[in-house]
LOLOLO-139238 format. One line per field, with one value per residue: x, y, z of N, C-alpha, C, O in turn; residue in three letters; residue number from 1. Coordinates in Angstrom, 3 decimals. Layout:
BEGIN
n.c1 <- (X  ...)
n.c2 <- (Y  ...)
n.c3 <- (Z  ...)
ca.c1 <- (X  ...)
ca.c2 <- (Y  ...)
ca.c3 <- (Z  ...)
c.c1 <- (X  ...)
c.c2 <- (Y  ...)
c.c3 <- (Z  ...)
o.c1 <- (X  ...)
o.c2 <- (Y  ...)
o.c3 <- (Z  ...)
res <- (ALA  ...)
n <- (NUM  ...)
END
This chain:
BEGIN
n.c1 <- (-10.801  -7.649  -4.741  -2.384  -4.212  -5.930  -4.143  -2.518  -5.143  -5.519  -3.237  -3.653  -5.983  -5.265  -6.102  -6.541  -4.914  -3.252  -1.606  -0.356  1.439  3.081  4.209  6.033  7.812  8.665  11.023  13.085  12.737  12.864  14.987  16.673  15.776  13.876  10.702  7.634  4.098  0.668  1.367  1.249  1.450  2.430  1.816  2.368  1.953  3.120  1.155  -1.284  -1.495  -1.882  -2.812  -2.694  -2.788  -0.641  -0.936  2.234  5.724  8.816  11.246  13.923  13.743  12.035  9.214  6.295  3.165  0.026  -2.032  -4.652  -7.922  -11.368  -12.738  -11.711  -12.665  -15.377  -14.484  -13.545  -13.301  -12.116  -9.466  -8.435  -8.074  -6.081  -3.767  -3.417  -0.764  0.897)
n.c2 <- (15.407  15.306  12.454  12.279  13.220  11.643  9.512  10.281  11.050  7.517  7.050  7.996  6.531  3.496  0.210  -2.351  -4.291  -3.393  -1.877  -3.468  -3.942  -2.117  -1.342  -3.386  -2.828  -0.686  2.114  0.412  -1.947  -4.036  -6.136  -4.218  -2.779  0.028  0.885  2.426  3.733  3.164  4.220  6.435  5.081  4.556  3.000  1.101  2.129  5.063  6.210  5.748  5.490  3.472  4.555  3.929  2.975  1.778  -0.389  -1.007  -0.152  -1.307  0.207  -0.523  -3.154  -3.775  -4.512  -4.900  -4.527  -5.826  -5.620  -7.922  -7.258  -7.141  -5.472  -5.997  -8.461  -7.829  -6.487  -7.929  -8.283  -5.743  -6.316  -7.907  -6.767  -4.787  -6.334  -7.042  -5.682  -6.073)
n.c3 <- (-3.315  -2.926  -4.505  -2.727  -0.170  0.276  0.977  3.791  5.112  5.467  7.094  9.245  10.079  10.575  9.949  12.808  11.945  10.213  11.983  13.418  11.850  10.921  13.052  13.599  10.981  11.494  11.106  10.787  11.422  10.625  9.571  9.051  6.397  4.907  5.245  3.625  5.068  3.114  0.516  -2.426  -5.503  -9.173  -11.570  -15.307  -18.221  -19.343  -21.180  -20.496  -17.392  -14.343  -10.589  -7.506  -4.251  -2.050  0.957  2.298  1.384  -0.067  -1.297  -1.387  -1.878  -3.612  -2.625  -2.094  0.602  0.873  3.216  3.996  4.486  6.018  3.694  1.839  1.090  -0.216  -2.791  -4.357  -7.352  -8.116  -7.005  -8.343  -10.525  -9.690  -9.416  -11.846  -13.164  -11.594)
ca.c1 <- (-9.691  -6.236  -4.381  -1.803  -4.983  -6.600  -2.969  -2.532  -6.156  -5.212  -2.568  -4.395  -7.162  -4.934  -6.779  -5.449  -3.470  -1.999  -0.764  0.681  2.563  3.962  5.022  7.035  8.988  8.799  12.457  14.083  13.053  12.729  15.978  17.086  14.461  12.876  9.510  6.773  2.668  -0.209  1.937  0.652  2.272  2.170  2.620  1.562  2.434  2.626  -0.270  -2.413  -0.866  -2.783  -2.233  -2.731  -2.478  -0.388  -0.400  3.309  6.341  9.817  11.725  15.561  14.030  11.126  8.199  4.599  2.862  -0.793  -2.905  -6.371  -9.483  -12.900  -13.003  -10.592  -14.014  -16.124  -13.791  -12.603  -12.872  -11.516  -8.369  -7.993  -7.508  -5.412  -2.679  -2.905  -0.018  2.139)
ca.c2 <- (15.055  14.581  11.350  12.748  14.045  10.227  8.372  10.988  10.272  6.257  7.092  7.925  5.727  2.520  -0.834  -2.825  -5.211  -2.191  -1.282  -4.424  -4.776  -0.505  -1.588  -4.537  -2.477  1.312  2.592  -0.129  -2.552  -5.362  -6.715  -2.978  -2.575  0.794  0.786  3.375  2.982  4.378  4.886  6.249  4.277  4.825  2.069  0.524  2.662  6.560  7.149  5.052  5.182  3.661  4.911  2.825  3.465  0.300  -0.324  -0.733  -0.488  -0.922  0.510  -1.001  -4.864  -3.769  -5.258  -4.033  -5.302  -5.160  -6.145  -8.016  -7.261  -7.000  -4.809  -6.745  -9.167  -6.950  -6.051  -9.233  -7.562  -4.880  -6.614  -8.786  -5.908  -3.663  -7.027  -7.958  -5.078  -6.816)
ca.c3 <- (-2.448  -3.957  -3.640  -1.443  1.210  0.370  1.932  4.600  5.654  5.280  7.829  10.358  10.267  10.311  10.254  13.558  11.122  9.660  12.946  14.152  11.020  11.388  14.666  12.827  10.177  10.804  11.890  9.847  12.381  10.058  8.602  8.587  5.546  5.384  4.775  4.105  4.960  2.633  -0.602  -3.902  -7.033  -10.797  -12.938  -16.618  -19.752  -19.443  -21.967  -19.584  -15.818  -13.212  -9.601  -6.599  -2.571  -1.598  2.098  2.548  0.240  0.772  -2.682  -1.408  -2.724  -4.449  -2.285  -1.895  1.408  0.864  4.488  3.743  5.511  5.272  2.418  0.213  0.711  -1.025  -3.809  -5.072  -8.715  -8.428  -6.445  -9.621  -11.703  -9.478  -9.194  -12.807  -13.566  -10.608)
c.c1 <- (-8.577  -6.102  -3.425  -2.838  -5.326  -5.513  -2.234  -3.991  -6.057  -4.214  -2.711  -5.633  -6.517  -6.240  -5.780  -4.856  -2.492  -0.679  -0.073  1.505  3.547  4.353  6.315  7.788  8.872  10.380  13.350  13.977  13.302  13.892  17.043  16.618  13.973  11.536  8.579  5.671  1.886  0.909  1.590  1.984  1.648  2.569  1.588  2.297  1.979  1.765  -1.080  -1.958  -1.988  -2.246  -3.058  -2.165  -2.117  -0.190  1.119  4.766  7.551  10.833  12.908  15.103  12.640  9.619  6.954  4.105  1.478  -1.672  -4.046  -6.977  -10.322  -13.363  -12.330  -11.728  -15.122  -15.425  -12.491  -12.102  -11.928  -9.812  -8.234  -7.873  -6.175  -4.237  -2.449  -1.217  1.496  2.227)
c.c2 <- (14.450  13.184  11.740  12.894  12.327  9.516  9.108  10.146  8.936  6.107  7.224  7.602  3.908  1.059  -1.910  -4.057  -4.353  -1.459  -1.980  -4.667  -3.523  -0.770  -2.171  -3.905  -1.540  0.920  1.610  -1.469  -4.298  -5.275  -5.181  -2.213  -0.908  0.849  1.923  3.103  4.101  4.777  4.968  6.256  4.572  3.527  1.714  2.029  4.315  7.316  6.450  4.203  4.569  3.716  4.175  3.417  1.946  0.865  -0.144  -0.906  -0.213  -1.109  -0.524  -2.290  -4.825  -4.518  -4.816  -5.220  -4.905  -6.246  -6.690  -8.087  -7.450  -6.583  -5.236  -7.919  -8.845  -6.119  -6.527  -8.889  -6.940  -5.001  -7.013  -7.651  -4.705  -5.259  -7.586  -6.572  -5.632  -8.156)
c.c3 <- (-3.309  -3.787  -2.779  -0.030  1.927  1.394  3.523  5.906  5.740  6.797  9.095  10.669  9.856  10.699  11.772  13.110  10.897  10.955  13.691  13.158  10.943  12.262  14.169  11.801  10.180  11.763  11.854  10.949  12.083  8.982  8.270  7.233  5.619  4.510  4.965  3.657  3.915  1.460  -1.578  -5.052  -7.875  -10.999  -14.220  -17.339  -19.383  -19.918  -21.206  -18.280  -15.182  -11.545  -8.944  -5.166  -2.114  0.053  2.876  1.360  0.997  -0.583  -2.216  -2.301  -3.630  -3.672  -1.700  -0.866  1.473  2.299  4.606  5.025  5.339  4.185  1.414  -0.219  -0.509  -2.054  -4.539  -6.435  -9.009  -7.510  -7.632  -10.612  -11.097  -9.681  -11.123  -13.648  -12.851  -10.922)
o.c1 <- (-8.572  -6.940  -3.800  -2.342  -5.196  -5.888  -1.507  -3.971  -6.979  -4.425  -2.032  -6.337  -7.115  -7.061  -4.568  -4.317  -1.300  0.419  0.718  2.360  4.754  5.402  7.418  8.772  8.886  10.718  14.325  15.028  13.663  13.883  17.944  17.070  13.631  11.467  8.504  5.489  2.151  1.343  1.411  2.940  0.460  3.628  0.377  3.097  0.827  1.449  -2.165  -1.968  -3.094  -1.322  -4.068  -1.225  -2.958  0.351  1.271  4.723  7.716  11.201  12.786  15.780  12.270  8.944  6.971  4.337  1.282  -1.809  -4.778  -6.745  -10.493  -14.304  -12.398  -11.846  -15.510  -15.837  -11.405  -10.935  -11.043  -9.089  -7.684  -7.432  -5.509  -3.649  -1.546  -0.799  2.649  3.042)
o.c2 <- (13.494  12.549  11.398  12.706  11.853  9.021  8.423  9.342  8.770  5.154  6.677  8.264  3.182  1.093  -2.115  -4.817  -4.401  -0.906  -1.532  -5.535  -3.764  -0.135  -1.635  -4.620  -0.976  0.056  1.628  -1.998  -5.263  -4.648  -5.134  -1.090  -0.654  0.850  2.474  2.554  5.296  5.915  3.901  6.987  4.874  3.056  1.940  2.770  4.707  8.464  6.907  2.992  5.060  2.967  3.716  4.207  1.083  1.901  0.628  -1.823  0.489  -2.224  -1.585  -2.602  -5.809  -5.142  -4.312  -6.413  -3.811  -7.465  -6.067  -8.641  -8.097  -7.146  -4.848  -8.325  -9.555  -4.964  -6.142  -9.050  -7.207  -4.014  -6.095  -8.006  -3.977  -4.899  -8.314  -6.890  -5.636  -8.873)
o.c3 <- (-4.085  -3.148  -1.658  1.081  3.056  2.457  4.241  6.838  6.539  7.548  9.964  11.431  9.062  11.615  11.699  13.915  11.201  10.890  14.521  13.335  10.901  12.374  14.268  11.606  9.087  12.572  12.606  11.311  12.756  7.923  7.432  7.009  6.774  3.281  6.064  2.570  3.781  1.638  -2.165  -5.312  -7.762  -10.584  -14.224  -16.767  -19.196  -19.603  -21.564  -18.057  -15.407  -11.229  -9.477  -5.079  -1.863  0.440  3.824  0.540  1.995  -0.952  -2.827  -3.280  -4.270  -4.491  -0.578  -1.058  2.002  2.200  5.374  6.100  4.306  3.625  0.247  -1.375  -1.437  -2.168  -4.970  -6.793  -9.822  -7.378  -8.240  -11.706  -11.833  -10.700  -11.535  -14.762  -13.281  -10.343)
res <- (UNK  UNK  UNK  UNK  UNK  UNK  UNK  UNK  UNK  UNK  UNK  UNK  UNK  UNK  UNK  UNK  UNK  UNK  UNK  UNK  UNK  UNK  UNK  UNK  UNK  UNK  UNK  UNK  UNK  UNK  UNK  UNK  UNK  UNK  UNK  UNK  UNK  UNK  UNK  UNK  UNK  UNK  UNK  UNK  UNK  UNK  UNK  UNK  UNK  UNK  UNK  UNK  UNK  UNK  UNK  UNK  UNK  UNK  UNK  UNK  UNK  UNK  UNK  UNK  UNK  UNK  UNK  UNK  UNK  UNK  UNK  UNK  UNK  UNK  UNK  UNK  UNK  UNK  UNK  UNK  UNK  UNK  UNK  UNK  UNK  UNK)
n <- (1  2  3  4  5  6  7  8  9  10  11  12  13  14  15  16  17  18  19  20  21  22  23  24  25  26  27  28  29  30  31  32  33  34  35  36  37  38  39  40  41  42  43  44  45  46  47  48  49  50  51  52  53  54  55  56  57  58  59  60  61  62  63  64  65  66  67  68  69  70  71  72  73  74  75  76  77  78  79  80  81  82  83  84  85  86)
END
């Protein structure tokens, strides 16, 4: 499964945080902001990218909105390594 299929699938299987906070800034509703859910990012050094499915991003100010849940419980690690590039 690509990552494109992976944030697709993400999209329609929102967590119901994820969907009270899409309520709150889809269609620019926040601050006139646009924001989009389920986005795959590149960053770190072109000979060694790492890609990432951030919950929400909103390029105009630069700000990644990531939603914790249950599963951010069980992958305390591997949170501490996806934020040490941010």
């Amino acid at each position: 499964m690509s990552i494109i299929d992976v944030t697709r699938e993400l999209r329609k299987t929102q967590t119901p945080a994820e969907k009270i906070v899409w309520e709150l800034v889809r269609n620019r509703r926040f601050h006139q902001l646009k924001f989009r859910r389920q986005v795959a990012i590149q960053c770190g050094s072109s000979v060694s990218p790492r890609r990432y499915i951030v919950d929400f991003l909103c390029h105009e100010i630069k700000l990644i909105l990531e939603i914790d849940g249950d599963i951010h419980d069980t992958q305390i690690k591997y949170n501490n390594f996806r934020e040490d590039p941010f």
